[in-house]
DRENPA-3360 file (N, C-alpha, C; in nm, 2 decimals, always signed):
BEGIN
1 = XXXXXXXX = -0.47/-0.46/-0.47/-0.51/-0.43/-0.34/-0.61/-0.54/-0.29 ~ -0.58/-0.60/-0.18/-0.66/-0.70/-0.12/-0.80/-0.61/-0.06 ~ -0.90/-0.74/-0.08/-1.06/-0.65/-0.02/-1.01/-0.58/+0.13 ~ -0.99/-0.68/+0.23/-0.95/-0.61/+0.38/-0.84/-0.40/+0.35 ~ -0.82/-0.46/+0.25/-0.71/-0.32/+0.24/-0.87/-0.22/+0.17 ~ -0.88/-0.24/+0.08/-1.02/-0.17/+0.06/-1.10/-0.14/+0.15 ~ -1.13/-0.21/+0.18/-1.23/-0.17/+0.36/-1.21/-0.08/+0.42 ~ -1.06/-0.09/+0.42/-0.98/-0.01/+0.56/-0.98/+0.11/+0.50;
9 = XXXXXXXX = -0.92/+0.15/+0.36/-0.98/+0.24/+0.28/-1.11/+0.32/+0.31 ~ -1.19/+0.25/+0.24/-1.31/+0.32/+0.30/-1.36/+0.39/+0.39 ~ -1.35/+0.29/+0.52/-1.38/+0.34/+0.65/-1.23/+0.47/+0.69 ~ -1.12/+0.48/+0.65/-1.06/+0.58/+0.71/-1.15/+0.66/+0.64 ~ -1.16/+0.70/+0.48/-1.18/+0.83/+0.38/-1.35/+0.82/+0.49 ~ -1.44/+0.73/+0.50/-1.55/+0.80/+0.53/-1.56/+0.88/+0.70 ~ -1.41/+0.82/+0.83/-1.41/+0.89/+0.91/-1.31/+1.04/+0.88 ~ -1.27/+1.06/+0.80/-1.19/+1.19/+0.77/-1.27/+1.31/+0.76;
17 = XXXXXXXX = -1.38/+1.30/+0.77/-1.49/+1.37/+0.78/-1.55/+1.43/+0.95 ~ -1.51/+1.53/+0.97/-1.59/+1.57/+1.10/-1.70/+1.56/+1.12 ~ -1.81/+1.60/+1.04/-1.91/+1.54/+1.06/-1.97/+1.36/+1.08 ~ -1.90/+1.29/+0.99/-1.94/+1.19/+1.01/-1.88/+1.12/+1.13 ~ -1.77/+1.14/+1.21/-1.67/+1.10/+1.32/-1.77/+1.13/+1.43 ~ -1.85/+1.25/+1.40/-1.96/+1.30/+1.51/-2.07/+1.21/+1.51 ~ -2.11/+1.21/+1.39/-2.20/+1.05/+1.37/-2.19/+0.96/+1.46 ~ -2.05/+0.91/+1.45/-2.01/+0.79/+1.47/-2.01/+0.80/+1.66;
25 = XXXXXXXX = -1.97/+0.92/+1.71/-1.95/+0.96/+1.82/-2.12/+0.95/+1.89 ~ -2.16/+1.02/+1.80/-2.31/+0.99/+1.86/-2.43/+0.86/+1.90 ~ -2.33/+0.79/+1.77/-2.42/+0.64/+1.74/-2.40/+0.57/+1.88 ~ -2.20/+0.58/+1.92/-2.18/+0.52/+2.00/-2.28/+0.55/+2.14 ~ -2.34/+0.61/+2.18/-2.39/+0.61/+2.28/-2.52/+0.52/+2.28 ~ -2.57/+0.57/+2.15/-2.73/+0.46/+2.12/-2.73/+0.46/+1.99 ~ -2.81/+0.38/+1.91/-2.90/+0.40/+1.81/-2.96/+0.53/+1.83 ~ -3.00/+0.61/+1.69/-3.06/+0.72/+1.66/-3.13/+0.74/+1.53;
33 = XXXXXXXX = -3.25/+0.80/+1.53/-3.29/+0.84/+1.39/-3.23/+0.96/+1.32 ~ -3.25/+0.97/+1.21/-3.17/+1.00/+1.08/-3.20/+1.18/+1.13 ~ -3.28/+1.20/+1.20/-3.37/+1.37/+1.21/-3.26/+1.45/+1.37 ~ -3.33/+1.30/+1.43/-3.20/+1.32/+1.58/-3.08/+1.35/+1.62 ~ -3.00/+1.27/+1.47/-2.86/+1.31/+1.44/-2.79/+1.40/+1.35 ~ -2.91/+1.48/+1.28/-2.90/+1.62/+1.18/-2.92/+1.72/+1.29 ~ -3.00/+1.71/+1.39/-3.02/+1.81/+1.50/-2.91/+1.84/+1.52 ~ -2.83/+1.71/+1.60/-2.73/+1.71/+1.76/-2.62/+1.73/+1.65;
41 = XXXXXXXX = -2.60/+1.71/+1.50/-2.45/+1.73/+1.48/-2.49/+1.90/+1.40 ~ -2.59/+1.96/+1.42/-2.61/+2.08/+1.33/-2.60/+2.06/+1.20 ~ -2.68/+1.98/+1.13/-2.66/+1.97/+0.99/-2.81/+1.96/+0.92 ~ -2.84/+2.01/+0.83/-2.95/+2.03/+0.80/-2.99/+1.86/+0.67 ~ -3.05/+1.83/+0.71/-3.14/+1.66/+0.72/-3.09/+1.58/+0.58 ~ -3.11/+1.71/+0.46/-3.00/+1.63/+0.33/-2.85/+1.63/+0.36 ~ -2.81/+1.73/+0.42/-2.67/+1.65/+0.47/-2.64/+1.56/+0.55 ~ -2.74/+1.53/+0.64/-2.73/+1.38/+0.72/-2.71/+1.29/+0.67;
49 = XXXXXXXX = -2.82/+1.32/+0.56/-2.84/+1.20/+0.45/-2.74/+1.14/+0.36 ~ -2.69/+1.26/+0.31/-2.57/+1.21/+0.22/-2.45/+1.16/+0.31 ~ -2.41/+1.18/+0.44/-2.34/+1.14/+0.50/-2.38/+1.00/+0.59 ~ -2.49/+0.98/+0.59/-2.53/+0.83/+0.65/-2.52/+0.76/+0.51 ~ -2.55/+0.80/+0.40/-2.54/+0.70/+0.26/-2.39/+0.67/+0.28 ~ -2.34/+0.76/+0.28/-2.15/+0.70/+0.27/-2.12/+0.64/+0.38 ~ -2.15/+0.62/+0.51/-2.16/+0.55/+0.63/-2.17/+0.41/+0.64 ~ -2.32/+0.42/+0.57/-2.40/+0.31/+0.52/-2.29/+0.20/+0.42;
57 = XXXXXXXX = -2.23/+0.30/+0.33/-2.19/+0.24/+0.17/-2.04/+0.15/+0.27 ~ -1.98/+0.17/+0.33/-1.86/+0.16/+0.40/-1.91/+0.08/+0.51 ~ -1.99/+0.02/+0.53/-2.04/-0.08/+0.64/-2.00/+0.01/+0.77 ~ -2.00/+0.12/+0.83/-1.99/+0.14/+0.95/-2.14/+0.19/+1.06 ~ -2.21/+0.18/+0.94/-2.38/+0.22/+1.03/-2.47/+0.08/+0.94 ~ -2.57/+0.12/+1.04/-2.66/+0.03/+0.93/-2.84/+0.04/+0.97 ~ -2.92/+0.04/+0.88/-3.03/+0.14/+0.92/-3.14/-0.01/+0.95 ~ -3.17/+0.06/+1.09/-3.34/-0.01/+1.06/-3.46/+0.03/+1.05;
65 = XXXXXXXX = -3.55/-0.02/+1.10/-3.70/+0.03/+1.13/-3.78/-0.04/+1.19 ~ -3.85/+0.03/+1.29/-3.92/-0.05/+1.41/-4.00/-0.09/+1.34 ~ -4.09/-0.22/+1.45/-4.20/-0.29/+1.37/-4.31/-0.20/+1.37 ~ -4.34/-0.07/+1.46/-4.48/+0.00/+1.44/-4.44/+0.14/+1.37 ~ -4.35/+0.12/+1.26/-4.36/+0.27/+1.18/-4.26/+0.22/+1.10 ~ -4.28/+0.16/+0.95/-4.18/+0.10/+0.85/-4.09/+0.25/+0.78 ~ -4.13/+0.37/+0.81/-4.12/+0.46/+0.75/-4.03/+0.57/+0.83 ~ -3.97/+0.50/+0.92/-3.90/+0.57/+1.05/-3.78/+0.51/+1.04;
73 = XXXXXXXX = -3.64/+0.57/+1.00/-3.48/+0.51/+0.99/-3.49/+0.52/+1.14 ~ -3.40/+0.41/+1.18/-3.31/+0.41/+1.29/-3.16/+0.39/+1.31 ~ -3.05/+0.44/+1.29/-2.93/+0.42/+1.28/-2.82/+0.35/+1.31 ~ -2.71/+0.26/+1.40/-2.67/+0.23/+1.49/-2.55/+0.18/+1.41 ~ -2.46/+0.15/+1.54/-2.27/+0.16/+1.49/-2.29/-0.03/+1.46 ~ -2.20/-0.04/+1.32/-2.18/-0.20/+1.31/-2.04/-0.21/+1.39 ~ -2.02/-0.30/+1.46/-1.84/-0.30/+1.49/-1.75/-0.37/+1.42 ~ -1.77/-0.46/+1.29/-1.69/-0.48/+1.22/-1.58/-0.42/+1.14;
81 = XXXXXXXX = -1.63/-0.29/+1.06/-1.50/-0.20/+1.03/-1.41/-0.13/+1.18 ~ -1.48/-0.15/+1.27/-1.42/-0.08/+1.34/-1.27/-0.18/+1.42 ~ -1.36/-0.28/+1.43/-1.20/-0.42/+1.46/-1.12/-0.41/+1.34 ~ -1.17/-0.38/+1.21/-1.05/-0.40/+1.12/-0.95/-0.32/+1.16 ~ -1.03/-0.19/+1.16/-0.97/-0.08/+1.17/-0.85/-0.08/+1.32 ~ -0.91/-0.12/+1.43/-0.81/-0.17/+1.52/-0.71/-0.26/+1.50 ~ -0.73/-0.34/+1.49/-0.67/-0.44/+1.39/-0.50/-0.41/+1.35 ~ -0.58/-0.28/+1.25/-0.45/-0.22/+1.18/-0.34/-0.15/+1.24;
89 = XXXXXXXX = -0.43/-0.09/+1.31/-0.37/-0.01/+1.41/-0.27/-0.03/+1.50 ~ -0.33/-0.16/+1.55/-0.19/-0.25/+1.68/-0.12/-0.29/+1.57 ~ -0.16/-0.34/+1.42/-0.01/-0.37/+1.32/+0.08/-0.31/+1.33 ~ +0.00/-0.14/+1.31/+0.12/-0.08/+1.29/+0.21/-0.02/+1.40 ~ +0.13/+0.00/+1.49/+0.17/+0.03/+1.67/+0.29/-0.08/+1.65 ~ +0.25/-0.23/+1.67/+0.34/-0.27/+1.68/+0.51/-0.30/+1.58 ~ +0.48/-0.21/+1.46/+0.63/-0.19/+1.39/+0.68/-0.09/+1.41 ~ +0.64/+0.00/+1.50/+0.65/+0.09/+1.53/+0.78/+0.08/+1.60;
97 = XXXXXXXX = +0.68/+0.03/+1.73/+0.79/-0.02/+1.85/+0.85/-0.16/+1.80 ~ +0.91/-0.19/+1.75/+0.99/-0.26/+1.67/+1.13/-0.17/+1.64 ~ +1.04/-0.10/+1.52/+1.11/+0.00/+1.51/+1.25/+0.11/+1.59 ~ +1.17/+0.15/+1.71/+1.20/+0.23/+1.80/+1.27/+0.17/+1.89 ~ +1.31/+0.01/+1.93/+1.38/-0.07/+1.99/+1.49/-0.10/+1.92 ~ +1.49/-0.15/+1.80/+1.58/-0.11/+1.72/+1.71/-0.02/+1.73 ~ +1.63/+0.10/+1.68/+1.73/+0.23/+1.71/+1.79/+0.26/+1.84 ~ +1.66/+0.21/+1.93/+1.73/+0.21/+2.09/+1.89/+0.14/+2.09;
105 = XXXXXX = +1.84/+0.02/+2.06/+2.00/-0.13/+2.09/+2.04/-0.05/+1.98 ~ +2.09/-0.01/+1.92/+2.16/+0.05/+1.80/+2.21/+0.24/+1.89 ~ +2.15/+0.27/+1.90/+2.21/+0.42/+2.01/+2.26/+0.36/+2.08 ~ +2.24/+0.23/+2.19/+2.33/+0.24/+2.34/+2.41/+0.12/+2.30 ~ +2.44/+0.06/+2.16/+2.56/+0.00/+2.16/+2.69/+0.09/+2.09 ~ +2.60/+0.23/+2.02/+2.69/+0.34/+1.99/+2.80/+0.41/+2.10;
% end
């Protein structure tokens, strides 16, 4: 299995998750801390946590901290996995319809 196929790996199994998809839903609007995003997705702060760790592990978040409080996570979306992930998607979109043109010229020369 090539690394890019591993990636892609990753990032589906870590969005297969509802909660973390809400994550990801949430990040998109802003950056957030680790307490902000246990609130708004209803999850109590060690499950944030283990769910930003696998986030984290799969390059799709990535944490910072402001210069006046080293002790304060801040969260935000990388878009890297996420172009792969599109990426793949028009791949396969496009064998799709490939596909489906195919069968077309093949039914209406029937």
């Amino acid at each position: 299995m090539s690394a890019a196929a591993a990636r892609l790996d990753q990032t589906l199994a870590a969005l297969a998750d509802p909660h973390r998809r809400r994550v990801v839903e949430l990040l998109r609007e802003r950056p957030r801390r680790a307490g902000e995003l246990a609130e708004e997705a209803g999850l109590t702060p060690p499950a944030m946590s283990r769910h930003l760790r696998t986030l984290r592990r799969c390059g799709l978040v990535e944490e910072t901290s402001p210069d006046f409080d080293a002790r304060v996570r801040v969260y935000q979306l990388r878009p890297e996995p996420m172009v792969h992930l599109l990426r793949w998607l028009e791949e396969t979109e496009r064998m799709w319809s490939a596909q489906l043109l195919a069968f077309k010229t093949h039914v209406e020369r029937g």
